[in-house]
N, C-alpha and C positions, 0 to 999 in steps of 0.2 A: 588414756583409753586406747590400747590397743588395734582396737580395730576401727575407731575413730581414725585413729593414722594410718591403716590402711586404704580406708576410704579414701582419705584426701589423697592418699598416693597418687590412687587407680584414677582417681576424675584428673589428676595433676596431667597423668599420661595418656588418658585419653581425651584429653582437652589438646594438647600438643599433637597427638597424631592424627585427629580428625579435624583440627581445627575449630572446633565447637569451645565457644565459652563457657568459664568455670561458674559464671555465676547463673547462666540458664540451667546448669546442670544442678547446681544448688538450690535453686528456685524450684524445678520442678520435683527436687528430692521432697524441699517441704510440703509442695502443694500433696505430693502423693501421702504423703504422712499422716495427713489432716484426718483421710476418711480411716487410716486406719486406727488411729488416734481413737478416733468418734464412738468406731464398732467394739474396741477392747474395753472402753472406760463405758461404754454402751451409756451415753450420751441421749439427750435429746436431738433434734432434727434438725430443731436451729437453734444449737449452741454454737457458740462464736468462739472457734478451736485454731489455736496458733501453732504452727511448730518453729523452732527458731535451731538451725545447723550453724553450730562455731566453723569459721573457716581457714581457723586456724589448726584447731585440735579434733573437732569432728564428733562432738559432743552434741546430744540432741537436749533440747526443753522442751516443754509440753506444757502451752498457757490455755487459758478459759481467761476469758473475758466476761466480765460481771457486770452488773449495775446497782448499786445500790437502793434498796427498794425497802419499804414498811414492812410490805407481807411479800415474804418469799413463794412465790408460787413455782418455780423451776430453779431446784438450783444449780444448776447449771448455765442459765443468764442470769440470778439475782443474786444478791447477798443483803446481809439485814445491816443496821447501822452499829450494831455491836461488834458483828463478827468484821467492817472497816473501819478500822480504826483511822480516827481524825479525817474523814472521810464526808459529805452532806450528800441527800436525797439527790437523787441524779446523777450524782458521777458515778463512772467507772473503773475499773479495777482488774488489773491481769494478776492470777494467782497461778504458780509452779504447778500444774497437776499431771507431772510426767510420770507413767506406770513403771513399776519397780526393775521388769521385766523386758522394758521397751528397748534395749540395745538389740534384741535379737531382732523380734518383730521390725525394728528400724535398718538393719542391716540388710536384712531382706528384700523389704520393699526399695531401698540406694538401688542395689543391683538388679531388679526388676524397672528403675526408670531409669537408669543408664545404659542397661541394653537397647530398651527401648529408643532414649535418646541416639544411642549412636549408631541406631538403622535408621532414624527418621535423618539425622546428620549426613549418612553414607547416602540414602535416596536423595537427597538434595544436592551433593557434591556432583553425585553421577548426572542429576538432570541438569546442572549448571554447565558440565562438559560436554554433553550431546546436545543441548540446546543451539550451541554454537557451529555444532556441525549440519544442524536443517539448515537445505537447501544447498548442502552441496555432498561433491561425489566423496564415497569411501571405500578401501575396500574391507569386505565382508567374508568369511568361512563357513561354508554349507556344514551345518550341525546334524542336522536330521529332516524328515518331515513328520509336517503334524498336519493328518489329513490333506487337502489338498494345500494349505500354508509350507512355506519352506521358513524353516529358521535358523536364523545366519549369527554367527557370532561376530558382534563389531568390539573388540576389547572385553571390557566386565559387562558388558550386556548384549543379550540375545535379539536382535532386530526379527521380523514379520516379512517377508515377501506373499504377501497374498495371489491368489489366480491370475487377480486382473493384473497387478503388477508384473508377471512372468513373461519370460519372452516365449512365444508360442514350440511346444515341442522341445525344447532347449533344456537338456539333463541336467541333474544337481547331485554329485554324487558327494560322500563326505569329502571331506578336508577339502573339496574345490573352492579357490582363491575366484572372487568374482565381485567386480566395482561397480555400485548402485550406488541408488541416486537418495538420498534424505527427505523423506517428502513432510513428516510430521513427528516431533515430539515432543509427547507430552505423561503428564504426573501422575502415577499411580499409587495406589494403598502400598501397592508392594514392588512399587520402585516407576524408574523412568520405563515407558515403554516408544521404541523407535517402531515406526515404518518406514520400508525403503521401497524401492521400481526400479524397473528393469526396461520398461517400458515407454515412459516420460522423453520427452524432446529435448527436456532440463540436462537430462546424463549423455545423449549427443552431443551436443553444446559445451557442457563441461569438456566432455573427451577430448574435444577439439583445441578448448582454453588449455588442455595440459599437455599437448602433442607437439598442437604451433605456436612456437617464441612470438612470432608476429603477432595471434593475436592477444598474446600476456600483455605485450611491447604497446598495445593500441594501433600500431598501424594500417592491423587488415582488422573488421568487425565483424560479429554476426551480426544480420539483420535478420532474421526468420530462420525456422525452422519447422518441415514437417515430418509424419515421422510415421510407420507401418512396421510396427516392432519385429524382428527378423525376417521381414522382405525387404524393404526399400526405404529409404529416405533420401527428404532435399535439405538443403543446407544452401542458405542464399549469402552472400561475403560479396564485401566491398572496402574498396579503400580510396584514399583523398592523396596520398602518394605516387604519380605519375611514373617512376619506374619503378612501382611494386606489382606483380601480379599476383591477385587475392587466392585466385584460384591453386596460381602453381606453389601458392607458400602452402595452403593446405594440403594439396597432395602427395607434397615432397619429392625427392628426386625417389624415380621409380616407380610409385607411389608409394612409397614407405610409410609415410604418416597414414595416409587415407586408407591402409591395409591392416595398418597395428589396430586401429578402431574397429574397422570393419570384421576384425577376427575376434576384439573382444566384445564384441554383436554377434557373435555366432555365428559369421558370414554374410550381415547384413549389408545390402546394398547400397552405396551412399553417392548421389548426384549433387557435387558442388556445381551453382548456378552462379552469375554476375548478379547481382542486385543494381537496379537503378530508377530512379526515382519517377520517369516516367511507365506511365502503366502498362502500356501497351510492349515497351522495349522488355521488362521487368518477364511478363506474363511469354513471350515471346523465348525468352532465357529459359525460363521455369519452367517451357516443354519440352528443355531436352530430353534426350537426345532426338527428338522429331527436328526438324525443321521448320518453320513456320511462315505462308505466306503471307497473310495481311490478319492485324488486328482490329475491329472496331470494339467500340468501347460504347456503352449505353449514356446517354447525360443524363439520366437520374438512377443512382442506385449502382451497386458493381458487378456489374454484368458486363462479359467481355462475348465477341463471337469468334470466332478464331479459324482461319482459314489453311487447308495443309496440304502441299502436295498428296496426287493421289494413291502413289504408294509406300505415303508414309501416315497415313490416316490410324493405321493402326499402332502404329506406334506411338503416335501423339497420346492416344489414347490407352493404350498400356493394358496388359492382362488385366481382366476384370473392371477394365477403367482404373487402372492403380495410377499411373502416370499423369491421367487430367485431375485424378482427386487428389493426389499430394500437391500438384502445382496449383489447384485452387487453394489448398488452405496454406500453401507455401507464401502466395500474392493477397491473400482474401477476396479474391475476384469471381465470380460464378462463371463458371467459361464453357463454350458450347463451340463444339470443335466438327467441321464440316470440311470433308476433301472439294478440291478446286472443279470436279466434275458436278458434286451434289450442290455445290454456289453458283455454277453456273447460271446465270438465266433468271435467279431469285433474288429477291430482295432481302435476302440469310443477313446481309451485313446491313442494311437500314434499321434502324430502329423506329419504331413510331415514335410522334411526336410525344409528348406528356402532355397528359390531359390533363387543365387547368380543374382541380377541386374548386367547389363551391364554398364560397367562405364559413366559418365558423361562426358561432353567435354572439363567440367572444370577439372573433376577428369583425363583424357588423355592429358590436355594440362599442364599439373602440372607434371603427369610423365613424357611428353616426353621433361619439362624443366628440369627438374634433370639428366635427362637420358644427356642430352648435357653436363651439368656442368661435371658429371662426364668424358665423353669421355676429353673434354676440356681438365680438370686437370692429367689426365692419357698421353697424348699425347705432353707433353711437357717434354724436355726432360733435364735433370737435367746437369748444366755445372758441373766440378767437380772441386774445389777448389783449387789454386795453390799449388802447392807442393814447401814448404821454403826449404827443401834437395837435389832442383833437381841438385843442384852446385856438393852436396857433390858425388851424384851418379853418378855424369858422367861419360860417353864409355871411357872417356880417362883414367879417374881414376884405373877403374877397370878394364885396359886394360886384354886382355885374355892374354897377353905376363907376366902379375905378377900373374896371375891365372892360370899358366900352370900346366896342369895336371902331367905331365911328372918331371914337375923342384919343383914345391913347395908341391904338392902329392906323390913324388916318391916312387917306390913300395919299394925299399930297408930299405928308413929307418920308414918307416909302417909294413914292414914285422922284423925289429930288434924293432922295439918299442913293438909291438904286437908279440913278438917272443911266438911260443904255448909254448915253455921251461917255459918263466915268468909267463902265466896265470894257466899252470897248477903246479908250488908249489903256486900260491893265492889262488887256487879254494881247492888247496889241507890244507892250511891252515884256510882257512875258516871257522868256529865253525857249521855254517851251511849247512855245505854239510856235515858233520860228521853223 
């Protein structure tokens, strides 16, 4: 058959170029056949309808499944015991009932599940390849807009930059070449669908990983990052190598690195800090470029108060407060920034003490369970162990008639044993009383 062998050709070849298996493509060829099977031979509803594809030659059959039955009532699942031969009441029976007609009708429906197949194939390949690319940086090509979205070509699929992903003011004209950041994707009807940002701390961070060898190499790290999408950003870096500086590996000589970034920001401003593990030093860093005179720190909660020369008060605190708000979420510290005129005199840098809460009812029924356990085990009172000698000690043994003071103590021969005659030639022989 002809076109039997064309078929197998065309699933042979796109089994190979899509990578999709020959035998889900054959499987779904029959499953697809079944209904139309049903509606040509115009079947009952639940006739038990086979199709069987040769895999070798591409030949279709067309079974019915029977049961042998007394009274045929549907035949379409019964058949009588005459017309199965050597057959008994209950079993079943596949009979050949493929239509005269059905090479066409079966050619048709192939290529309507193999198109099928090989978009659902292609959506799959594509979301397996961009799955791998969430959560890091690419670059992308301004397509068009759609309404306020910009869409970006990332290879065979079209990425999303939404509003809020946008860097504020920052033009998208075509063909502009521009590296976002992966933030989500996922499976659609009608394929993978990406979003990207422009905006995210994630695509600073990257920049930096692809700029400076140090920190691909591990030597210098980021530790934080905050970020005011084409105004300003911090960037906190540190390192465990004594003659590496964190900072000047990221800036580069001239600042080459810290300007190739900052230009593919639009011109965004980027303040590399020291990072260090105390808070007060940390928080102190993270207002640059201010200077900073003294830091306290609150002992419950992160709250810092932050002290600043008095003609740098405003600088600490930065247009709009931009400066104290990216160093707060740079440190995660709440920071409260006071020139050295306005601390004067106050108690700005005291924190009050913390006020002891009142216990819970869990935390009071937790003591006043221990509080039992202990009376319990205090209140019981210890038996005390038989005594294996109590034979030996008996009142009878030790009667006071053999312990008589008078008969087995007697003064006379205490006062001749202990005669002061005898102790004093010993005392007087004695090398030490000499």
């Amino acid at each position: 058959m002809d076109n039997g062998r064309e078929l197998i050709e065309a699933l042979a070849q796109v089994s190979n170029e899509k990578g999709i298996d020959k035998e889900i493509l054959f499987e779904a060829i029959e499953a697809s056949l079944v209904a139309a099977c049903k509606r040509q031979l115009n079947t009952s509803p639940n006739a038990n309808i086979r199709v069987s594809l040769n895999r070798e030659t591409g030949v279709y059959t067309v079974f019915a499944q029977k049961t042998v039955s007394e009274t045929v009532e549907d035949p379409w699942m019964e058949i009588s015991p005459d017309d199965a031969k050597n057959l008994e009441l209950g079993e079943t029976i596949e009979i050949d009932v493929t239509p005269s007609n059905f090479g066409r009708i079966a050619a048709q429906n192939a290529k309507q599940v193999v198109v099928q197949k090989f978009r659902e194939a292609e959506r799959e390949i594509l979301y397996n390849e961009y799955i791998q690319k969430q959560h890091k940086v690419i670059i992308a090509i301004v397509q068009r807009r759609d309404r306020r979205n910009v869409i970006l070509s990332v290879g065979k699929l079209e990425a999303v930059l939404m509003p809020s992903e946008q860097i504020p003011r920052e033009p998208y004209h075509f063909n502009d070449r521009v590296k976002v950041y992966v933030t989500e994707v996922k499976q659609n009807t009608k394929g993978p669908i990406v979003n990207v940002s422009r905006t995210c701390p994630e695509l600073l961070e990257q920049l930096f990983e692809q700029e400076v060898p140090e920190i691909i190499d591990g030597i210098v790290e980021i530790k934080s990052v905050s970020r005011e999408a084409g105004n300003r950003s911090k960037i906190a870096v540190y390192t465990r190598h004594p003659h590496v500086d964190p900072i000047g590996s990221c800036v580069g000589q001239n600042g080459q690195r810290v300007n190739f970034i900052s230009a593919e920001l639009r011109g965004e401003k980027i303040d590399i800090v020291l990072w260090n593990d105390d808070p007060a030093k940390f928080i102190s860093n993270a207002l640059s470029p201010s200077k900073v005179v003294t830091v306290a720190l609150s002992p419950v909660g992160n709250e810092a108060r932050v002290v600043v020369p008095d003609h740098q008060l405003s600088l600490a605190i930065g247009k709009e407060g931009q400066n104290a708000r990216l160093a707060a979420r740079l440190t995660g510290w709440r920071i409260d920034i006071k020139s050295e005129a306005q601390a004067r005199g106050t108690d700005f840098l005291i924190f009050p003490e913390p006020e002891k809460l009142p216990p819970s009812p869990e935390d009071e029924a937790a003591a006043a369970q221990m509080e039992n356990a202990y009376a319990e085990f205090y209140e019981v009172e210890e038996t005390p162990a038989p005594d294996e000698h109590q034979e030996y000690y008996d009142d009878e043994y030790y009667d006071d008639e053999y312990y008589d003071d008078d008969e087995y103590y007697d003064d006379e021969y205490y006062d001749e044993y202990y005669d002061d005659e005898y102790y004093d030639e010993a005392v007087a022989e004695s090398p030490d009383e000499k």
